[in-house]
N, C-alpha and C positions, 0 to 999 in steps of 0.2 A: 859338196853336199848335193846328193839326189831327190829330187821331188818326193812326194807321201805314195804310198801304197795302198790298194785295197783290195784285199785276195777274198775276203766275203762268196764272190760268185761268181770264181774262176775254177780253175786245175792244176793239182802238182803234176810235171810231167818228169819222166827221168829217163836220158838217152835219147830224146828228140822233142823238137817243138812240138805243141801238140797243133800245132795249124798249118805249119809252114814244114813239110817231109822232105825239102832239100836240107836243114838244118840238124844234122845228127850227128852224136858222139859214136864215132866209129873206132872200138874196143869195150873194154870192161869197168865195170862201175860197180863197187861193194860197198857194204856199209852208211847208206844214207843217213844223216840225221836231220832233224831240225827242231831250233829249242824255241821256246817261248819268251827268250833274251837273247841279248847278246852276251858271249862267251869271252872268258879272259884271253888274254895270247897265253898264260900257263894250261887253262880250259882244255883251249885249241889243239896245244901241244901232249895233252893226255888222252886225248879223244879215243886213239886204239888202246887204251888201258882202264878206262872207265867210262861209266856213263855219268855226264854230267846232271846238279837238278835242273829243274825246266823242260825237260826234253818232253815234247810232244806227239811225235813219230817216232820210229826207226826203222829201219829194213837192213836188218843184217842178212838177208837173202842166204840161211841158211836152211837150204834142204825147200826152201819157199820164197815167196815174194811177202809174205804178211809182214804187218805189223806187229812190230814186238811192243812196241812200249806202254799196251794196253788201253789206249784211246781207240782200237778199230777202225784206224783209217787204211784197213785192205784194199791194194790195189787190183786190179787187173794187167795179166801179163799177155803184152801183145806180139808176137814173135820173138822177143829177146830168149834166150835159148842159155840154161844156166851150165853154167864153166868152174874150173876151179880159183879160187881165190888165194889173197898174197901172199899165203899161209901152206897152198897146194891142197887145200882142201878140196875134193872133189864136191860140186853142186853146190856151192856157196858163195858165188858171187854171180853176176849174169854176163855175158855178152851181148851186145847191141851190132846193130848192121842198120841201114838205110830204112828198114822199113820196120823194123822194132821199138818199141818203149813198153813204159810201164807207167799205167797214172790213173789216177783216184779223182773223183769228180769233188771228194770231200775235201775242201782246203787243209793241209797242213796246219796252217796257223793263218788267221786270219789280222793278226797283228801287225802293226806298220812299222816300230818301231823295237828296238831291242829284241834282234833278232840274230838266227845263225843258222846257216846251212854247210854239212859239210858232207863229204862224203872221200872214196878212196878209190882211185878211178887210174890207169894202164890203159892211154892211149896207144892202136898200133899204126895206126896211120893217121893223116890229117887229109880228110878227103871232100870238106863240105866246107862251104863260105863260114859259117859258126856251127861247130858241134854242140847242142847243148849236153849238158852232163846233166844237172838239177836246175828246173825252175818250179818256183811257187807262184801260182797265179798266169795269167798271159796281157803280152801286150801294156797297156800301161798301167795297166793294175799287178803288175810281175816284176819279180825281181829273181835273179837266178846265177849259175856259175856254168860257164861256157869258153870253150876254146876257138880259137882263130885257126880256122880250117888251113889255110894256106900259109902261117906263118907257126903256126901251136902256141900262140902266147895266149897266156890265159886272160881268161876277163869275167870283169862281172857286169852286170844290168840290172838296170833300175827302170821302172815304168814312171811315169808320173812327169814324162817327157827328163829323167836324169840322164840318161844315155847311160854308158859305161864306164868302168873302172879297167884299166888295161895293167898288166904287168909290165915286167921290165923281161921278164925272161919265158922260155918254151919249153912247157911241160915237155918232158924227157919220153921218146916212145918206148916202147915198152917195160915201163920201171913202171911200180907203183906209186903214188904218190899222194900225198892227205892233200887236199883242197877246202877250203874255207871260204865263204862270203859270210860274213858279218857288216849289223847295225848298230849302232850307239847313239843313244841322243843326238838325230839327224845325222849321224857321219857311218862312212862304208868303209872299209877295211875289206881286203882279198888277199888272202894267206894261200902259200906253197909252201 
């Protein structure tokens, strides 16, 4: 169990912290989501085949960085340089490097509780103490999905002095791969 949340008046950031620029996911990152629940493990497992209800954002970053799911939470894109996606679609997913992201001052979801981020992210290297891939919020108002720079095991984070959720295993470099952090009535869940 991780401490409470409070994204109110923070930033979603995607592809690096937004404070700390030693911390970056170095490769590709498509398909953001994030819902205003927590998602079933069947949910999770549909994710590139549907859109679940609750969904608050999205960024399927095709052809753009906006948001699709009609809330207007557009971000800005800050050197991430768009690529093709796990599908080879040309311009539909982004690339990130050290000094790239993309982030919206508008919280995602400011909820603490009954929550889900996921996204579909092609690590090429591991070259930073934590890559972040997605966080909502910073610090210990944030909670997010991030890899172990010098090991690729995947992790999650929780603010609220919870620390992290670590895997058992290393996201795969260059495969794509669905990634998940979820919450449930105070419990955290990190799917591969």
């Amino acid at each position: 169990a991780f401490g409470t949340v409070n994204t109110n008046i923070v930033s979603l950031t995607i592809g690096r912290n937004n404070i700390d620029t030693n911390n970056f996911f170095a490769g590709k990152i498509d398909d953001v989501s994030i819902y205003n629940q927590a998602l079933s493990a069947i949910q999770i497992r549909q994710l590139a085949a549907q859109v679940s209800s609750g969904l608050v954002a999205r960024y399927d970053f095709n052809g753009d960085a906006n948001d699709i799911s009609g809330f207007g939470n557009n971000p800005t894109v800050s050197g991430a340089t768009p690529t093709i996606d796990r599908f080879k679609n040309p311009n539909s997913a982004y690339n990130f490097t050290g000094s790239s992201k993309i982030f919206t001052t508008i919280p995602a979801t400011a909820q603490i509780d009954n929550i889900t981020l996921a996204a579909w992210v092609r690590p090429t290297s591991f070259v930073a103490s934590l890559q972040y891939i997605v966080v909502n919020g910073t610090g210990a108002n944030g909670y997010g999905i991030l890899v172990d720079g010098t090991t690729g095991i995947l992790k999650g984070i929780s603010g609220g002095g919870g620390g992290y959720i670590v895997s058992t295993v290393s996201l795969p470099l260059n495969v794509w791969s669905n990634v998940s952090l979820k919450r449930t009535n105070g419990n955290w869940d990190l799917l591969l």
